[in-house]
N, C-alpha and C positions, 0 to 999 in steps of 0.2 A: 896536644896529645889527647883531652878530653874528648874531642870530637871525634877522634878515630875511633876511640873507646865506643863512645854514644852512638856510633856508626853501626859497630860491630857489635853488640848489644841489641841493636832493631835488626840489625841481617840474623842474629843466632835466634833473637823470638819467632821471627817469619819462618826460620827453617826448619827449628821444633816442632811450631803449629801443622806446619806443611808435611813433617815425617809423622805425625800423630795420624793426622789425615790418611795420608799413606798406610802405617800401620793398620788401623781400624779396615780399612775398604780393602784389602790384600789379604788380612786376617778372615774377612767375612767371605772373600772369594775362594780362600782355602779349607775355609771349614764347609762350605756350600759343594764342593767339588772334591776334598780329600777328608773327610768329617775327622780322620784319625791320626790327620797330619796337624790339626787346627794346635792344638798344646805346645804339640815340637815349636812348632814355626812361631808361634806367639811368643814363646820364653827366649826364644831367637834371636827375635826382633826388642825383646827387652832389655837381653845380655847386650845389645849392641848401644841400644838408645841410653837406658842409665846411666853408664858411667861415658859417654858421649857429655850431658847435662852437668854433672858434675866435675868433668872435666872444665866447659866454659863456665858453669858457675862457680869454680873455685878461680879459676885464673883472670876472670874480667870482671867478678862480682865480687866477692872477698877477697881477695889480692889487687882489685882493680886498682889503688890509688898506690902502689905500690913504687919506690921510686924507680926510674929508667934502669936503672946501673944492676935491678932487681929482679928486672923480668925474665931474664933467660932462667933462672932458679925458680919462679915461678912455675913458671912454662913447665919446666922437668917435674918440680912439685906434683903439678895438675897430672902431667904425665902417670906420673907415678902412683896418683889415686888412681886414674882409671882402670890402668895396666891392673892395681891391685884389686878391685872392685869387679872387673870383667872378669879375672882367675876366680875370686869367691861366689861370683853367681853360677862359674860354670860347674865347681864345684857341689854348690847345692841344688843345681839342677840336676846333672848326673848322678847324684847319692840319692836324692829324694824323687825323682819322678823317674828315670831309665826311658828318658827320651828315643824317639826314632832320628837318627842322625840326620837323614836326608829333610825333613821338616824343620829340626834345628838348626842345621845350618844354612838351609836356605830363608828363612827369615833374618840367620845373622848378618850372611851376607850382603841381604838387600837392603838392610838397616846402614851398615858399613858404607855403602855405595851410596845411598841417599846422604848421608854425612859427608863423604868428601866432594858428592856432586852439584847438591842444592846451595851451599854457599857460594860456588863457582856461578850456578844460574845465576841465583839470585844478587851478584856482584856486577855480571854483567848485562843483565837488565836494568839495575839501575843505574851503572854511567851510561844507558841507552838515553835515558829520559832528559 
């Protein structure tokens, strides 16, 4: 089971790096093309990534040695930070800045999408090799 761990561990570093990547060159492409959309779409893209990161780094990095018979409670755990973490930042984005929706939510979304797509890539590019 270690190794699944340690599997899933280097696929969630690769996909991090890869959505940073993403973020940064999509945020540069928005603020160069919609200069007023750059704020919406970048807190966007943060509300999505944040508790994404702490989602896997609660359930595979502190919870990781966790016994089998444990991890479904985990797994909800983790859940349940992100769920709570995602409501609090949208929170203090909406109170504190009165974002343009259409820039918020379009970096949320595409944050979203790169989280359930790039583990998929990147899962099967490596049983290609």
């Amino acid at each position: 089971m270690s190794l699944v761990f340690d599997n899933t561990k280097k696929l969630y570093k690769k996909v991090f790096v890869t959505e940073i990547f993403f973020i940064i060159i999509l945020s540069l492409f928005v603020y160069f093309l919609f200069t007023e959309q750059f704020l919406p779409f970048l807190l966007g893209s943060l509300i999505a990534f944040l508790p994404q990161i702490v989602f896997i780094g609660y359930a595979l990095i502190i919870k990781g040695n966790a016994p089998i018979e444990n991890k479904a409670k985990v797994l909800y755990q983790s859940e349940g930070l992100k769920l709570a973490l995602t409501v609090g930042l949208f929170i203090l984005v909406f109170a504190g800045f009165k974002p343009d929706f259409a820039g918020l939510f379009s970096g949320y979304f595409i944050v979203i999408l790169l989280n359930n797509l790039l583990p998929v890539f990147f899962n099967i590019t490596s049983t290609r090799k």
